[in-house]
C-alpha positions in Angstrom: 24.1 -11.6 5.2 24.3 -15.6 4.8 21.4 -17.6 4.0 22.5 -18.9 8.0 21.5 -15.7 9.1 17.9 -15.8 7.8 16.5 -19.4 8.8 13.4 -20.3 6.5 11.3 -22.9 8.6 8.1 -24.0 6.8 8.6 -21.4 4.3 8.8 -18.4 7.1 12.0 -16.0 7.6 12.4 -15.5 10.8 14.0 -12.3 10.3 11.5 -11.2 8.5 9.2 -12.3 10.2 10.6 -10.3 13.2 10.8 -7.1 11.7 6.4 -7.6 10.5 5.9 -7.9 14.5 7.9 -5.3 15.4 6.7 -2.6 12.9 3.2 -4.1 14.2 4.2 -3.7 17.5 5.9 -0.5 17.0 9.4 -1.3 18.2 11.7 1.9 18.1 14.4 -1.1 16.9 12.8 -2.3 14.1 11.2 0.9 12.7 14.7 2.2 13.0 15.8 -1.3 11.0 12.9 -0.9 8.6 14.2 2.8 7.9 18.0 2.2 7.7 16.8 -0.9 5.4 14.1 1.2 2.8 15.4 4.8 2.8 17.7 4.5 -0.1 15.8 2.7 -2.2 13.2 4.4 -1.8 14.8 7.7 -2.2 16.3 6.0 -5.5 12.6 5.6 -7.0 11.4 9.3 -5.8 14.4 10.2 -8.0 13.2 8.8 -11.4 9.7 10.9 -10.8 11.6 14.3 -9.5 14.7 16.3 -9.8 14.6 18.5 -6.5 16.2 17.0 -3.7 13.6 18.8 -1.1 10.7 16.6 -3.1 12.3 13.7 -3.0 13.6 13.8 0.6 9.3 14.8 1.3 8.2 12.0 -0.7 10.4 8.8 0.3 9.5 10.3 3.8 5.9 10.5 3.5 5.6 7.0 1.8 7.7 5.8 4.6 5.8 6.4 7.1 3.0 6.3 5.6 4.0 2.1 5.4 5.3 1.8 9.3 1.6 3.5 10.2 -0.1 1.5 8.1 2.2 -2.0 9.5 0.8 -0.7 13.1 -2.6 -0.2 12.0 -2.7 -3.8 10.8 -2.8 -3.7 7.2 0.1 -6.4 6.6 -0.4 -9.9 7.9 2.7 -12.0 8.0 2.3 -15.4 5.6 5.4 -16.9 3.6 9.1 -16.1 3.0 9.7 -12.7 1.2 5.3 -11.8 1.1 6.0 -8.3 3.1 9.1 -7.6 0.8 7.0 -8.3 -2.0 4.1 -5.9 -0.6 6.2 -3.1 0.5 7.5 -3.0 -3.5 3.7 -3.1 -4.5 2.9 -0.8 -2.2 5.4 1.5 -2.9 5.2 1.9 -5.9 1.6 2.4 -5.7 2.3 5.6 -3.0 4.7 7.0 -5.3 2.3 7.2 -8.3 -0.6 8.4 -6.2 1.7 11.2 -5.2 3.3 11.8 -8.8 -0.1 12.0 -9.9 -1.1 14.7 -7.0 2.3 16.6 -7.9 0.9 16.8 -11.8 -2.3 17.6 -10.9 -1.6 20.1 -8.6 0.8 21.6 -11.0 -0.7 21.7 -14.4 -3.2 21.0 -16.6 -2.4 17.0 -18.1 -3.9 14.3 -19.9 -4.2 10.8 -18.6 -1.8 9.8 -21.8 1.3 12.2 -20.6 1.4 11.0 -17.5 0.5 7.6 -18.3 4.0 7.9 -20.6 6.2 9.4 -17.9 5.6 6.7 -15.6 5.6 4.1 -17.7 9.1 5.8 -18.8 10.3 6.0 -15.0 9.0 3.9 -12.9 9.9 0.0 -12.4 6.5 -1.4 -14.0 6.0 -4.5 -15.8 6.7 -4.3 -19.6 3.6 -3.7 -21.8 2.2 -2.0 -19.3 -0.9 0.1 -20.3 -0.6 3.5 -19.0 -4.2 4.5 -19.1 -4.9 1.2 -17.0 -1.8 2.4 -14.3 -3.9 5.7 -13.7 -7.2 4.1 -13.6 -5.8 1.5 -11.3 -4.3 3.9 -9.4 -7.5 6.1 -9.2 -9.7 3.7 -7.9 -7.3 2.0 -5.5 -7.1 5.4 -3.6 -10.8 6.3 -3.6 -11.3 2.6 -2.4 -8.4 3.3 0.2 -10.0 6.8 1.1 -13.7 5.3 2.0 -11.6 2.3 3.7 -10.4 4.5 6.0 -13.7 6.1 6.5 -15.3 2.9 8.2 -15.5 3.4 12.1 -15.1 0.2 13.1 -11.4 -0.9 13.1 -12.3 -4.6 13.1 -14.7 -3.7 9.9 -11.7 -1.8 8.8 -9.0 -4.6 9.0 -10.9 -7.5 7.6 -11.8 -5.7 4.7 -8.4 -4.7 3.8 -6.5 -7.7 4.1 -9.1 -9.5 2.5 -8.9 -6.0 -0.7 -5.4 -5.3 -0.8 -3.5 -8.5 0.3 -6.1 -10.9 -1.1 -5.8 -13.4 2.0 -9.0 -15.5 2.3 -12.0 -15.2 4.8 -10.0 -18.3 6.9 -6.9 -16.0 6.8 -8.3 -13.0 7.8 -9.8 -15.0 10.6 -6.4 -16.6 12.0 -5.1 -13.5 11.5 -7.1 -11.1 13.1 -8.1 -14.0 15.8 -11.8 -14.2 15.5 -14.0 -16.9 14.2 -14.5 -17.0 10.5 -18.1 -16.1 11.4 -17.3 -13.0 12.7 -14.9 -12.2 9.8 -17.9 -12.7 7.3 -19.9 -10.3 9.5 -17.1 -7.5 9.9 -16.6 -7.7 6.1 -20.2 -7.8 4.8 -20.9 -4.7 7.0 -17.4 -3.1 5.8 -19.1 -3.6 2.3 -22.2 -2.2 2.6 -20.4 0.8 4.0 -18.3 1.3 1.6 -20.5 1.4 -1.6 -22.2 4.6 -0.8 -19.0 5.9 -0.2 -17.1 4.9 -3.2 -20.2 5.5 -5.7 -19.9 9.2 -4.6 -16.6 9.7 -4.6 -15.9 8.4 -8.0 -18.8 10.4 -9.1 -17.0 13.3 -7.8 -14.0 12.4 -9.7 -15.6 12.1 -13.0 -17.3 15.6 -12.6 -13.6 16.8 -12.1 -12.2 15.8 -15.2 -15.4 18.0 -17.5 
């Protein structure tokens, strides 16, 4: 499409823009859009980490909607021209090593440097990447994710992960989530404190894995 068809007003595309609120929303239209958009792509990546077409076609599904549930749950806030493209490649590729990773160890015994080398061999990563900090990123992101997901409160819940995992400020969260910045610091203090137990364990639970 021409640049006509995606006016940028204040640094916002309004197409894109569209498509945030409707996967927020829900919209059978722009989930459809969102699919007809991604799929291939996506599929494209699942191919560098697998050679069976039944795993692929499971994996592009699963991080798919694994994203549109996430959009309705209010994990992505709108900001700037091209932010949620730029998150749904992050966070793509961050599903797909999580489940890479699963696949492996599920499969076989491995070493943190094997698969650290496959990925780094496959995947679209940044050059000098170090593979032992990919996993460990990796690692922690999902047991950080995992006790996320574990808070009850869903206001606690969304502060805290838009503040985490797209680093908006305490004001942002705030206009975003439409609550006073008071509040915000409230949800996200609580969030905290009930997160640490949750993460201390679990990463003690992963370590006592790997002996």
């Amino acid at each position: 499409m021409s640049k006509a068809s995606h006016p940028k007003i204040d640094g916002r595309d309004q197409e894109e823009e569209a498509l945030v609120i409707g996967l927020i929303e829900g919209s059978p239209h722009w989930v459809n859009e969102f699919l007809s958009r991604t799929h291939r792509s996506v599929y494209a990546m699942t191919a560098r980490l697998s050679t069976a077409p039944d795993q692929r076609h499971d994996w592009c599904q699963e991080i798919l909607l694994k994203i549109v549930n996430e959009m309705a749950a209010g994990r992505f806030v709108y900001q700037r021209a091209g932010c949620f493209w730029s998150w749904f490649q992050m966070r793509t590729n961050f599903l797909l090593i999580n489940l890479y990773h699963r696949k492996k160890k599920h499969n076989q015994r491995w070493s943190t440097g094997e698969i650290g080398t496959a990925l780094l061999e496959k995947m679209p990563l940044k050059n000098n990447a170090d593979p032992l900090r990919i996993l460990e990123a990796a690692e922690a992101r999902q047991i950080i994710e995992e006790c996320l997901d574990e808070i009850s409160s869903l206001d606690q819940r969304r502060a805290l992960g838009l503040l985490l995992f797209q680093e908006l400020s305490y004001l942002e969260v705030s206009e975003a989530l439409g609550a006073t910045l008071n509040t915000v610091r409230s949800w996200i203090r609580r969030a905290r404190i009930s997160m640490r137990q949750c993460v201390a364990g679990k990463f003690n639970d992963s370590h006592e894995e790997s002996f």
